[in-house]
C-alpha positions in Angstrom: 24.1 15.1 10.4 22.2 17.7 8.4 19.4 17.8 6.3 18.1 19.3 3.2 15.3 19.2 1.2 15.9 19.3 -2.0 13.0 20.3 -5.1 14.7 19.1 -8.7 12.8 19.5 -12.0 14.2 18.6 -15.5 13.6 17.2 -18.9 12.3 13.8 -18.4 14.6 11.2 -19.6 16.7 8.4 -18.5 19.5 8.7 -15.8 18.4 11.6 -14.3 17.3 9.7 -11.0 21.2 8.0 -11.3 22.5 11.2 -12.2 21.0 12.9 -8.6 21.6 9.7 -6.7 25.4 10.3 -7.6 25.5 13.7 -6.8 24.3 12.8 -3.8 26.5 9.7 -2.8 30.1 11.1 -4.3 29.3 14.1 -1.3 28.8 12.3 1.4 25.1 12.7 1.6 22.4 10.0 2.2 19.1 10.2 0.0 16.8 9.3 2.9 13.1 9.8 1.1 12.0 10.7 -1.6 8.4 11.2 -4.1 9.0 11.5 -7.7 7.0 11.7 -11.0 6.7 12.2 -15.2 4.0 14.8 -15.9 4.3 16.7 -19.7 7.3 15.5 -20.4 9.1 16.8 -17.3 10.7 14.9 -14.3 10.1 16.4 -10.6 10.9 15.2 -7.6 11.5 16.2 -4.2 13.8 14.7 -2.1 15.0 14.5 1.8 19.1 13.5 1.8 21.0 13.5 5.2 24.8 14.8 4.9 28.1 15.6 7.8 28.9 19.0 8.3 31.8 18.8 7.0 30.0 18.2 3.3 27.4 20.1 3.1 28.9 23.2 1.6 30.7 21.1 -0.9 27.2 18.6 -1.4 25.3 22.3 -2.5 27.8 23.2 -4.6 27.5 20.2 -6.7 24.1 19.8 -6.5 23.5 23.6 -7.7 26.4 22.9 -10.5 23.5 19.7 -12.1 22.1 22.7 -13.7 25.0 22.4 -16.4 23.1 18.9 -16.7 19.7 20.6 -17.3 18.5 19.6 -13.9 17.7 22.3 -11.6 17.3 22.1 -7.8 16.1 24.1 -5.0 17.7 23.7 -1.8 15.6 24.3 1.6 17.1 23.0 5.1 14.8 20.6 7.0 12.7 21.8 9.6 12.5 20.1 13.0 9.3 17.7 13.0 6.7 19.0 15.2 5.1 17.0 17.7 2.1 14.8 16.7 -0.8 16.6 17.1 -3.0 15.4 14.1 -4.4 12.4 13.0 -3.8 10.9 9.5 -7.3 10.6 7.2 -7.1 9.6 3.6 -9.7 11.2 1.1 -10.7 10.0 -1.9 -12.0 12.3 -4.6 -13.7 11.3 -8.1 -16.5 13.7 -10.2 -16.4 15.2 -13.8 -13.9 17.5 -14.0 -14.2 21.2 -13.9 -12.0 24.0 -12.6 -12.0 25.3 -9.1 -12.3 21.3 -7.8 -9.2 21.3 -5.6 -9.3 25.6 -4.8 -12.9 24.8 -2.9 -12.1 21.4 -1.6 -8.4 23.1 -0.1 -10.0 26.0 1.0 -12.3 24.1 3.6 -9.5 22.0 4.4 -7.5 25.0 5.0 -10.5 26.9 7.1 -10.4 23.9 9.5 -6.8 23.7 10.2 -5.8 21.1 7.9 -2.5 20.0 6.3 -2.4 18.0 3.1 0.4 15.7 3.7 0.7 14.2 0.2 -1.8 14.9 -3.2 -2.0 13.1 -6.0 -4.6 13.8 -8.8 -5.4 13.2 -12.2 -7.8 13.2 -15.4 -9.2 10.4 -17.2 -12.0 9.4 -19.3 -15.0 8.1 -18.2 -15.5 4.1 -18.6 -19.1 4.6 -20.4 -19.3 8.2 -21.8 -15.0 9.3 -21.8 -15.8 12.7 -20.4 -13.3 13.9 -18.3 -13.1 12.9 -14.5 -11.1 14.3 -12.0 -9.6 12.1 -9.1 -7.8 13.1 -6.0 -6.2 11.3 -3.4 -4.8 13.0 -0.4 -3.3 12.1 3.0 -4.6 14.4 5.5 -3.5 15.6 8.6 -6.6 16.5 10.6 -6.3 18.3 14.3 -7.2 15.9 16.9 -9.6 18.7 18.1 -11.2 18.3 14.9 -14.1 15.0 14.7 -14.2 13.2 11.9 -18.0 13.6 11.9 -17.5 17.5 11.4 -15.0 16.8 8.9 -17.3 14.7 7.0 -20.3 16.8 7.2 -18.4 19.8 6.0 -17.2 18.0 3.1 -20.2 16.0 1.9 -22.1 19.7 1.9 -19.3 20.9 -0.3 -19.3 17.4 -2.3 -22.8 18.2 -2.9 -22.1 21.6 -4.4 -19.6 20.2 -6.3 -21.2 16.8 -7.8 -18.0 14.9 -6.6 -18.0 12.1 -4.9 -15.4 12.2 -1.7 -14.9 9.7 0.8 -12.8 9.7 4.1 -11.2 6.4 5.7 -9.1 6.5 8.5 -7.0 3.6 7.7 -4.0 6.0 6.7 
């Protein structure tokens, strides 16, 4: 069995998840995991599907050919897993928005050997005042060299400098 990883993007509108999903399944592949979403009218997705051998030239073809659907897909072949050698931390992000929030928070994360695992972030108003606050949420996977003590001390100094407020749980 092979696998691909597969990046779509289209209009946003219905059947496109049904139109994939049977791209997918009259090729012989299996859809094995997936994380999806509607932002600005679009669709995106990205997608992990399983296939034979013996269909995975014809499974490409017909996913490359969804393009005459408006759908448009990037193909990469799946990497082998590495071995475990991180530990998963979840962070939580919320202060007024601004820009450069996520470039200074990923660029620590990135300076300590860090992986973001999943993201997901957003802007909404404010319950009192409706200015704009940014929120983050990201699944992190931290080096087992690394302490969570460090961690947090690097990132409540950059918190401060920010005005955000960021907390770690290990509960991931």
């Amino acid at each position: 069995m092979n696998h691909l990883v597969l990046t779509v993007i289209a209009q946003d509108q219905p059947g496109q998840v049904e139109r994939i999903a049977r791209c997918i399944a009259e090729h012989g592949g299996n859809w094995l995991e997936s994380r999806m979403s509607r932002m600005a009218g679009q669709f995106a997705g990205i997608l992990r599907v399983g296939v034979p051998a013996e269909a995975y030239d014809e499974l490409i073809d017909a996913l490359q050919g969804l393009s005459a659907h408006g759908i448009r897909v990037l193909l990469a072949e799946s990497g082998i897993e590495p071995a475990c050698t991180w530990k998963p931390i979840l962070l939580d992000l919320l202060g007024n928005d601004r820009p450069g929030i996520m470039r200074d928070i990923s660029r620590l994360l990135t300076e300590h050997g860090i992986n973001v695992e999943s993201l997901s972030t957003g802007v909404r108003p404010a319950p009192m005042s409706s200015e704009p606050l940014f929120h983050a949420e990201a699944l992190l996977a931290v080096p087992l060299s690394l302490s969570l003590e460090q961690l947090q001390s690097h990132l409540e100094a950059l918190a401060d400098e920010l005005m955000v407020e960021l907390t770690l749980r290990t509960d991931a």
